[in-house]
DSSP file (Angstrom, degrees, kcal/mol; ACC not computed):
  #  RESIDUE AA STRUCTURE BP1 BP2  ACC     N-H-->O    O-->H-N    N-H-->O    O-->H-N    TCO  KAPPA ALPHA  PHI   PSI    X-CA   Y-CA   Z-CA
    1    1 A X              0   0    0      0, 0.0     2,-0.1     0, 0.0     5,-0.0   0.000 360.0 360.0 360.0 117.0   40.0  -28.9   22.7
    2    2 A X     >  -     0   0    0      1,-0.1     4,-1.7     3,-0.0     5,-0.4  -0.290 360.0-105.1 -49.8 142.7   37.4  -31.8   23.5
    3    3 A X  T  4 S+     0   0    0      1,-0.2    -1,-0.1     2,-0.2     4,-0.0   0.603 116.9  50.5 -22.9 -37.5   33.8  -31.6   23.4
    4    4 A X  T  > S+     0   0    0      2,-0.2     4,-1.2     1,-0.2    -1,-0.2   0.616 103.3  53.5-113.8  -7.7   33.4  -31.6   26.3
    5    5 A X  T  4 S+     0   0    0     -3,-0.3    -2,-0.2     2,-0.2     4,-0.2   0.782 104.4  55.7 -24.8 -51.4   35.5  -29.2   27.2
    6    6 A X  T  X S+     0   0    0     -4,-1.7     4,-0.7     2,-0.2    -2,-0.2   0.510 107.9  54.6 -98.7 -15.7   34.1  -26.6   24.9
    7    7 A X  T >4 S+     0   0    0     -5,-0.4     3,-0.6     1,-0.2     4,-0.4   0.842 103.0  53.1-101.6  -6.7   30.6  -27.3   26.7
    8    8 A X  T 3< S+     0   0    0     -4,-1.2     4,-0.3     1,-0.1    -2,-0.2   0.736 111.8  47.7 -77.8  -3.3   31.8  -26.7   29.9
    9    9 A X  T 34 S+     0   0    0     -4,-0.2     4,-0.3     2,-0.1    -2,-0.2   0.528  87.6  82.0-106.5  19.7   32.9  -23.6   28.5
   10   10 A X  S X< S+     0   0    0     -4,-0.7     3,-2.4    -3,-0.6     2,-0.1   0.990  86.2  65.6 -78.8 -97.0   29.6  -22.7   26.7
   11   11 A X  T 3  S+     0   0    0     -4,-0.4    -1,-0.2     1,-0.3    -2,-0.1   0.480  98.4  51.2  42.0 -69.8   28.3  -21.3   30.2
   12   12 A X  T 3  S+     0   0    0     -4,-0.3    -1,-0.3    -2,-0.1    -2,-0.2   0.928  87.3  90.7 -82.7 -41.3   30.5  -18.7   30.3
   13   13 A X  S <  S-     0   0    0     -3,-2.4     5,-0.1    -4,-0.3    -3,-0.0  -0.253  83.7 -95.9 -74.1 143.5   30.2  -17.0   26.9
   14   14 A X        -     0   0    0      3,-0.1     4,-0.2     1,-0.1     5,-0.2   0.021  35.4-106.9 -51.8 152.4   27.7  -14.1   26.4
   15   15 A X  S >> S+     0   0    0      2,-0.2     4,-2.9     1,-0.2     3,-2.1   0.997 124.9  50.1 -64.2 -49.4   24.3  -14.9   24.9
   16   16 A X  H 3> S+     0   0    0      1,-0.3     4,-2.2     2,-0.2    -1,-0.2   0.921 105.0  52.6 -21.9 -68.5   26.0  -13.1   21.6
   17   17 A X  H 34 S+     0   0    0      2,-0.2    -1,-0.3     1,-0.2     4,-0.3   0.124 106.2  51.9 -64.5  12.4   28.8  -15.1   21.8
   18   18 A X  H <> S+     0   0    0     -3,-2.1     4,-2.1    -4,-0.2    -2,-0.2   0.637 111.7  55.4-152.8 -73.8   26.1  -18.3   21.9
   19   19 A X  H  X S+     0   0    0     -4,-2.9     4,-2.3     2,-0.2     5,-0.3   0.851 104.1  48.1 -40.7 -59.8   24.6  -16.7   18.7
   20   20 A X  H >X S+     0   0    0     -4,-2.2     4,-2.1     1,-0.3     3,-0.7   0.899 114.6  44.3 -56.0 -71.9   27.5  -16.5   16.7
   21   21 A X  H 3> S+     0   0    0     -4,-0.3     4,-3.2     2,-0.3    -1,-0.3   0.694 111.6  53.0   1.5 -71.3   28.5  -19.8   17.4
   22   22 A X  H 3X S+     0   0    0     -4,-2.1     4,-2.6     2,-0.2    -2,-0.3   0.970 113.6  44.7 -38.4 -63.2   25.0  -21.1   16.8
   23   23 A X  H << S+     0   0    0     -4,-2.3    -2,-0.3    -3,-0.7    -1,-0.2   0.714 110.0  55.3 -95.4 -13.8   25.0  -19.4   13.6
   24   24 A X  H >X S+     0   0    0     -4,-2.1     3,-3.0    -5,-0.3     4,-2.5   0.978 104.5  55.6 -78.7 -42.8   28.9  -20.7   12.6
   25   25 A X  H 3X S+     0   0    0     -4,-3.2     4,-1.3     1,-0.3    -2,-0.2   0.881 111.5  46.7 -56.8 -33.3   27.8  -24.5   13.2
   26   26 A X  H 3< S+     0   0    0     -4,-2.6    -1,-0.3    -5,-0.2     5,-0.3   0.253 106.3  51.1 -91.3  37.3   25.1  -24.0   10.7
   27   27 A X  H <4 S+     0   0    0     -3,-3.0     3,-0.5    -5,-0.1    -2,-0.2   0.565 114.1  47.7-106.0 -35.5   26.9  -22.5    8.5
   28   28 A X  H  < S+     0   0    0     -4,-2.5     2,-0.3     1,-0.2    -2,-0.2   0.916 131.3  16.5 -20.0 -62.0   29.4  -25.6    8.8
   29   29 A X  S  < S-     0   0    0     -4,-1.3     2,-0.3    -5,-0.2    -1,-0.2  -0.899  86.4-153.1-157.0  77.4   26.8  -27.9    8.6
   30   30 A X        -     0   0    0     -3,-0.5    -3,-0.1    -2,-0.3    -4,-0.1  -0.191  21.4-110.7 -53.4 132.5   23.5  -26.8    7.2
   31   31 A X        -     0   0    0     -5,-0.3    -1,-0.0    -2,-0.3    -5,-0.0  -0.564  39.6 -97.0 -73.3 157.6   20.2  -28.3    8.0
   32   32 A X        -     0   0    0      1,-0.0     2,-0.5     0, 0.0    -1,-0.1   0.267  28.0-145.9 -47.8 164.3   18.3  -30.2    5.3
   33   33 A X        -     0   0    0     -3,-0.1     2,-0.1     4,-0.0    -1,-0.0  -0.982  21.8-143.3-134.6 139.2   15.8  -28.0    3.6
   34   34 A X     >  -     0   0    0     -2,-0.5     4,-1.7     1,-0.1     0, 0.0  -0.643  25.1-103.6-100.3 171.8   12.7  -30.7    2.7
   35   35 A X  H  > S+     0   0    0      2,-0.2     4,-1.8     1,-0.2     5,-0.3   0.593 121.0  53.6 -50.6 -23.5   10.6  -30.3   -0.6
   36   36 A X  H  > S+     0   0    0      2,-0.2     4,-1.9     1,-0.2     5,-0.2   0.912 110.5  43.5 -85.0 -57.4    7.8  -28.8    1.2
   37   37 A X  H  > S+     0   0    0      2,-0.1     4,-4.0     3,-0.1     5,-0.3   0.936 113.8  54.0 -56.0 -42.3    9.8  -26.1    2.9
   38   38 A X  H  X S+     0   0    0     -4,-1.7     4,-1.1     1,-0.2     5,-0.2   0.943 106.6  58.3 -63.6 -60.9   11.9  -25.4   -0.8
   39   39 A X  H >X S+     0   0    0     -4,-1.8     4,-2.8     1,-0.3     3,-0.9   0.957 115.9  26.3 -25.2 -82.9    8.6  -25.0   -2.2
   40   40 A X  H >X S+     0   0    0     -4,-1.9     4,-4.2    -5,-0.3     3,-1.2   0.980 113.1  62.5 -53.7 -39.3    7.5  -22.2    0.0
   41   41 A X  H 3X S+     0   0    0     -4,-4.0     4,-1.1     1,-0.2    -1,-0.2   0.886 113.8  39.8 -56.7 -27.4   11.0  -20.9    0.7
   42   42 A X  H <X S+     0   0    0     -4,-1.1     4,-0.7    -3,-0.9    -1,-0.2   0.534 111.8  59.4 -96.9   3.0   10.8  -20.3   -3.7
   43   43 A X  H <X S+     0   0    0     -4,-2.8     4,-2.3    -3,-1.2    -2,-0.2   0.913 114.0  42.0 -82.0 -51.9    6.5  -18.9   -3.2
   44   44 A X  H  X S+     0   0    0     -4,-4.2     4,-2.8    -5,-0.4    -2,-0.2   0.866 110.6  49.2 -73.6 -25.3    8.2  -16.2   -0.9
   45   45 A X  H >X S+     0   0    0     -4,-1.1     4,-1.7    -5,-0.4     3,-1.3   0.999 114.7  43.8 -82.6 -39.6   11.3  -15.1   -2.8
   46   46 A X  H 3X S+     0   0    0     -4,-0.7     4,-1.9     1,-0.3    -1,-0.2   0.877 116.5  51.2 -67.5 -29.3    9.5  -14.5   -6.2
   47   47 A X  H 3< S+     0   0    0     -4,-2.3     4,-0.3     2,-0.2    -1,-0.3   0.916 107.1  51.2 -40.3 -41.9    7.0  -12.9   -4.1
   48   48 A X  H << S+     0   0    0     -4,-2.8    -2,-0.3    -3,-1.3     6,-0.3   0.867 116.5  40.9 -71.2 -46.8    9.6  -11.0   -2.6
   49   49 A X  H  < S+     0   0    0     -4,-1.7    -1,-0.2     1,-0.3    -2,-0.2   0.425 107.1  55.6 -92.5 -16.6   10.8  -10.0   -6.1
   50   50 A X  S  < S+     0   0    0     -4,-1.9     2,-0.3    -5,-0.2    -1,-0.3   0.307 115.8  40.6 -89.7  -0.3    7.7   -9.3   -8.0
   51   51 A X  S >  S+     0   0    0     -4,-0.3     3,-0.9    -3,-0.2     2,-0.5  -0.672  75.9 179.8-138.2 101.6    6.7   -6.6   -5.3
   52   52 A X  T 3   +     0   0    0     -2,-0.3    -3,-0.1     1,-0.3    -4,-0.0  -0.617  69.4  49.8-100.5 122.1   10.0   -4.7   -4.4
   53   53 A X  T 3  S+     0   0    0     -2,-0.5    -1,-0.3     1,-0.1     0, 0.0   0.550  86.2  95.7 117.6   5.4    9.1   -2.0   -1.6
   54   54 A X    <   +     0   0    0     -3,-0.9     2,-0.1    -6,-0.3    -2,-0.1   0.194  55.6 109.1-117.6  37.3    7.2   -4.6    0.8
   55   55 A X        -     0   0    0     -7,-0.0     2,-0.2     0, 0.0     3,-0.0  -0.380  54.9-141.2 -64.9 163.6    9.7   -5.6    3.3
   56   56 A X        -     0   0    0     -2,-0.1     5,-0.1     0, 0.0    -2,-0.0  -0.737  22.4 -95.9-102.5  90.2    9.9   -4.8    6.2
   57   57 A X     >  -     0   0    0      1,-0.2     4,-1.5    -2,-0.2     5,-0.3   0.681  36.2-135.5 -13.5 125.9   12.7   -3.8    9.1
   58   58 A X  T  4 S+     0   0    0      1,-0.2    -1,-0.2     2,-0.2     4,-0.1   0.549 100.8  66.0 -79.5  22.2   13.1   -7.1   10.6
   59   59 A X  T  > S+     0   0    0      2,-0.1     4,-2.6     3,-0.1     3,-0.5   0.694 108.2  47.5-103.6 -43.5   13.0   -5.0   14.6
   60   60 A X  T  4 S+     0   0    0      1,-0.3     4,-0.3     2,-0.2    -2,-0.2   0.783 109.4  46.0 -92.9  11.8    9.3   -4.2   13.5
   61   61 A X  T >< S+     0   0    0     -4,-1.5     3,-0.5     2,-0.2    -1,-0.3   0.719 118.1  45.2 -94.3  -5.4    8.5   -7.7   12.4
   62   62 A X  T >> S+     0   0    0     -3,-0.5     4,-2.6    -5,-0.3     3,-1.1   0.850 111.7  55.9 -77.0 -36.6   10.1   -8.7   15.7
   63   63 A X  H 3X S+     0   0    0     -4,-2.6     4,-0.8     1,-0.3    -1,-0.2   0.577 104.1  50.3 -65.1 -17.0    8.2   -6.1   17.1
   64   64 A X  H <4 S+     0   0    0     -3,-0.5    -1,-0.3    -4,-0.3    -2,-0.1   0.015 109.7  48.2-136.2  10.4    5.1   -7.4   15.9
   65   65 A X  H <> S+     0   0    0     -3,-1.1     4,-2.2     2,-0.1    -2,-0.2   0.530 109.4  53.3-114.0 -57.7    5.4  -11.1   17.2
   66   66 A X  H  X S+     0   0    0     -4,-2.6     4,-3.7     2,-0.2     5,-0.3   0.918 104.7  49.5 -13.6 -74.3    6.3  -10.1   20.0
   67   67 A X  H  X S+     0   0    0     -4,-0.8     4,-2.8     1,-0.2     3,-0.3   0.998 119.5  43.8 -46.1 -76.6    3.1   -7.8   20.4
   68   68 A X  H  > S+     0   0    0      1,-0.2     4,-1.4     2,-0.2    -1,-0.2   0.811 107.5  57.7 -49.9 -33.2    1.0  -11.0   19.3
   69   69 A X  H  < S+     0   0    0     -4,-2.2     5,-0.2     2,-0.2     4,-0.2   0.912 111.0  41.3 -60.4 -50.5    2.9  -13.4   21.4
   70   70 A X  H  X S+     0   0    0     -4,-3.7     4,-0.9    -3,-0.3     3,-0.3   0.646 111.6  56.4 -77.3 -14.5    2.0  -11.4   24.5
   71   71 A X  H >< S+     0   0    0     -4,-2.8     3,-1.5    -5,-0.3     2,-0.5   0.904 113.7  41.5 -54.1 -89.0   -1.7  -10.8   23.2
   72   72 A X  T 3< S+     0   0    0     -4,-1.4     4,-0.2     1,-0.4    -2,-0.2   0.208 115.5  54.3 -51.4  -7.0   -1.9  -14.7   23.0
   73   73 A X  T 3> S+     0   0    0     -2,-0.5     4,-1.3    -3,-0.3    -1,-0.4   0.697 109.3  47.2 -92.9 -47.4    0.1  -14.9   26.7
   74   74 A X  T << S+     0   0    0     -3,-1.5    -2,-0.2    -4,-0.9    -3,-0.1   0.710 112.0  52.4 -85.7 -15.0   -2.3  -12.7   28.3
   75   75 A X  T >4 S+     0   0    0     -4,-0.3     3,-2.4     2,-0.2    -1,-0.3   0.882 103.2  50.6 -58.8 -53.7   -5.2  -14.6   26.9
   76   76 A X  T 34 S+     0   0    0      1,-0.3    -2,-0.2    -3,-0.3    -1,-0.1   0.521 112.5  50.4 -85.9 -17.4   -4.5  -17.9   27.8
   77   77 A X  T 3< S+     0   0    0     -4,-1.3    -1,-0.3     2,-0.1     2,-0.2   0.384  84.7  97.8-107.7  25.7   -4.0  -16.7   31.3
   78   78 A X  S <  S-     0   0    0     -3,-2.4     2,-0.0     1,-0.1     0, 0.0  -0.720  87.9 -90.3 -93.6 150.9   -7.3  -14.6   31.8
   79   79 A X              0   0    0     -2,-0.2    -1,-0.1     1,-0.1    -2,-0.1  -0.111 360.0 360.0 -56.7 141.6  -10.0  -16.7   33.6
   80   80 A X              0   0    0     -3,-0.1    -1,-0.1    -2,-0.0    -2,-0.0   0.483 360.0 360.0-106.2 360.0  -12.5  -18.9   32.0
């Protein structure tokens, strides 16, 4: 199958089936991680591992971006 084949046939597949996708081409072919990011990416997990019991469900941290995303939508379109 060409390339461009397979993008006319992107279209058709379920937003799922998009995801999946998405998430096999980076697993192919990871993005770079820079120093700056590694850094923080190694502040959170030892965070993560010297206080075991503070996670959170990732549906209420979605939940809870969300919530703040539409705060900060509703702002920004009340009159000034």
């Amino acid at each position: 199958m060409t390339l461009a084949e397979i993008q006319k046939e992107l279209p058709n597949l379920t937003f799922l089936e998009r995801q999946e996708l998405m998430a096999a081409l980076i697993h192919l072919d990871p993005p770079p991680v820079s120093e700056d990011e590694r850094v923080i990416l190694e502040a959170r997990l030892k965070y993560a591992e010297e206080n075991p019991g503070r996670e959170i469900p990732f549906e209420e941290l979605e939940a809870r971006l969300l919530e703040r995303y539409r705060r900060r939508s509703d702002a920004d379109m009340e009159p000034h």
